[in-house]
N, C-alpha and C positions, 0 to 999 in steps of 0.2 A: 726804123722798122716797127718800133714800137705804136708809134702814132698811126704807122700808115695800116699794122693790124686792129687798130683799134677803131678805125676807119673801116676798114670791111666788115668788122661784127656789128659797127651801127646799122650797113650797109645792108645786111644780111638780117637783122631782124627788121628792118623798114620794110623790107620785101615782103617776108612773114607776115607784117600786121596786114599791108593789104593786101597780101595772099587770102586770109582771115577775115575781112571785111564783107559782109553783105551790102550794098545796095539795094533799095527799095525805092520805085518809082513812084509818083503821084505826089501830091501836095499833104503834110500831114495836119490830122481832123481835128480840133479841139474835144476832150474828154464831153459828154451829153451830163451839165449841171443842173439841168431843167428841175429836176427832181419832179414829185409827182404833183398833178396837174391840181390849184386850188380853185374850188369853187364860190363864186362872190355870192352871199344870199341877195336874194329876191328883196327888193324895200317894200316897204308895207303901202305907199306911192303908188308901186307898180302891179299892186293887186287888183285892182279895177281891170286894167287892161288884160288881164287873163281869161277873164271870164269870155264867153263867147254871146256873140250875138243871137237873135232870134231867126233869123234866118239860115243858121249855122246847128240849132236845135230841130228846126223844122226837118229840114232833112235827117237827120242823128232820127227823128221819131216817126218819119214818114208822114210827119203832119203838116201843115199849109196855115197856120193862124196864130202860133204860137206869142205869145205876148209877156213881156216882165209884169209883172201883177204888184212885185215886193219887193224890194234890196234888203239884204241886213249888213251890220257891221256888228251883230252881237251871235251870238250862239241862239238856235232856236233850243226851246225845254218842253218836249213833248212828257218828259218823265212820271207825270202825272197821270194819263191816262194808259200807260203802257204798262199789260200786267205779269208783264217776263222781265226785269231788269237785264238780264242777259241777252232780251232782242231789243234794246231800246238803241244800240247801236244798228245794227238793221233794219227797227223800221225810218231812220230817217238821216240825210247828213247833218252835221255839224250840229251833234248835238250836246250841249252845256254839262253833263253828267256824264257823257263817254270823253271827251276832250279835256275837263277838269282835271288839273295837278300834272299836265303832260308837255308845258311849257310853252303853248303857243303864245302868240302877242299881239296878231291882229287876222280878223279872218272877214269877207267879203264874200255875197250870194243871195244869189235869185233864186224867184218862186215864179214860173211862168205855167202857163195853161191856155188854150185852144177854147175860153168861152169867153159870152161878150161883154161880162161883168166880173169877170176874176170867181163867181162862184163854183162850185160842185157841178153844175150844168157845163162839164168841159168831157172833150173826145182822150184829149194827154196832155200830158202832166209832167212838169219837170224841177227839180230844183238841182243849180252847181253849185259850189262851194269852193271856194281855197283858203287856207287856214297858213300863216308865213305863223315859222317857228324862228328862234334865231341863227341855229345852225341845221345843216342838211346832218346830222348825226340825229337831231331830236326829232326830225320828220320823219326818220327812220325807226330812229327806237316805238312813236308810236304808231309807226305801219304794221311794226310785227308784233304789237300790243293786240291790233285791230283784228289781226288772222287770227287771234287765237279767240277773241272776244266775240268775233261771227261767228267760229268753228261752234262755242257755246249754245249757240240759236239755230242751229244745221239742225235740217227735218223735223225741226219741230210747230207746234202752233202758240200763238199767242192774239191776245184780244188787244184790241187799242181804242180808247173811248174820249175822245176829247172834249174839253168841254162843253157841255149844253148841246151835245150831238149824241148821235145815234153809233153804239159801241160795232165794230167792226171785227172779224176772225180770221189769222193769218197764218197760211201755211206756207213758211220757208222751206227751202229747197234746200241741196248743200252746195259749202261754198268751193268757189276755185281759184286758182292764181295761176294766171297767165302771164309772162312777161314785167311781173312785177306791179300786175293789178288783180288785187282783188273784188272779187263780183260773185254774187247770189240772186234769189231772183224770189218773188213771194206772191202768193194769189189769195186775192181776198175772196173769202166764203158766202156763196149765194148773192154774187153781184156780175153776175152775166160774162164773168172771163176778165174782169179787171185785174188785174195783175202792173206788178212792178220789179223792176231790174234794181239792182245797187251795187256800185263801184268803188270805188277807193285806189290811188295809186299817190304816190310822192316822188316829186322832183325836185332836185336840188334842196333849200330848205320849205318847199310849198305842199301841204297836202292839200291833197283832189281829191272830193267827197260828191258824188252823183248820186239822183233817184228819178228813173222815169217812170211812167207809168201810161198805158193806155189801156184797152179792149183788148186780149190775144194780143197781146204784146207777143213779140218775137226777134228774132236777131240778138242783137246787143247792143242797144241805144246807149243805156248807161255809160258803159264800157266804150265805146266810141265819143262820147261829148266827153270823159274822165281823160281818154287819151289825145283827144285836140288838145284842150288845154295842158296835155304834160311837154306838147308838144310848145308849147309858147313859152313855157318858164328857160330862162335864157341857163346856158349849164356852163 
């Protein structure tokens, strides 16, 4: 009697447990280990092919003739003739005195213009830029270096006189940030409505440094050729 009670108490909680038992249907998920997504930089290789074609600016300026005039592979240094240091970042991209001590490593860009000699006798005016930093953290640290650095030069005027030329007067606009691009816009004093746009945006580890410039300039040239190119940098 013994064994055979001892026998229904097994009996009797076996029922219990799978009384007790949930079942759940479907096949079970493996835990999501992905963790969060790493971005590979841009190689200094693949700077060339960022930039955009001339055909590709034409439209951006609503011009028809556009031509590369200049490549660089150095930082241009207008610092000399610019008598605001606070808009020497606005008046131009990638320039050696705004980019200094900010850890880039290699940067790439054109000078293109609509005349039939690369001179001053042009309708518009463009130069791109992309500057590869080592990681997409230092492209960022100096984007938000950048907004503060044009907020500096908002509404105000500055001269620019470059060498052996005839000195120029510029009244910036103020600036804005749209979608993670910054742009302002500047009109040079007593030259018939010539005027210039400037952009700035970073992708991945790549900053994008634009300046267009025509007659009544309008739209947002800058700002459109700054964002083709964010559009190529692989993420």
């Amino acid at each position: 009697m013994r064994r055979q009670a001892a026998a229904l108490v097994l009996i009797a909680a076996s029922a219990l447990l799978i009384s007790c038992t949930t079942t759940v249907s479907g096949k079970p998920v493996p835990a999501d280990k992905s963790g969060p997504r790493i971005l590979h930089p841009v190689s200094v290789s693949d700077l060339d092919g960022l930039l955009l074609g001339p055909d590709r600016v034409n439209t951006s300026l609503n011009a028809g003739a556009m031509k590369v005039w200049f490549s660089a592979t150095d930082m241009w240094d207008w610092s000399a003739g610019v008598s605001d240091n606070n808009c020497l970042a606005v008046d131009g991209p990638a320039q050696d005195r705004v980019y200094a001590g900010t850890g880039w490593i290699a940067m790439r860009g054109q000078r293109l213009d609509d005349s039939d000699d690369g001179s001053r006798n042009r309708n518009h005016y463009a130069i791109q830029a992309v500057v590869a930093y080592p990681t997409a953290r230092e492209a960022k640290t100096m984007y938000d270096s950048s907004v503060r650095s044009w907020a500096a030069c908002a509404n105000r005027q500055f001269s620019d006189t470059p060498r052996d030329q005839t000195g120029t007067v510029w009244t910036v606009a103020d600036t804005h940030q749209v979608g993670g691009t910054l742009s302002t816009s500047e009109v040079q004093e007593g030259a018939r409505g010539w005027s210039c746009q400037r952009a700035l945006t970073v992708r991945n580890n790549v900053a994008i440094d634009t300046v267009t410039c025509a007659y009544f300039l309008t739209g947002g040239s800058a700002v459109d050729i700054a964002q083709q190119i964010a559009a190529k940098v692989p993420q």
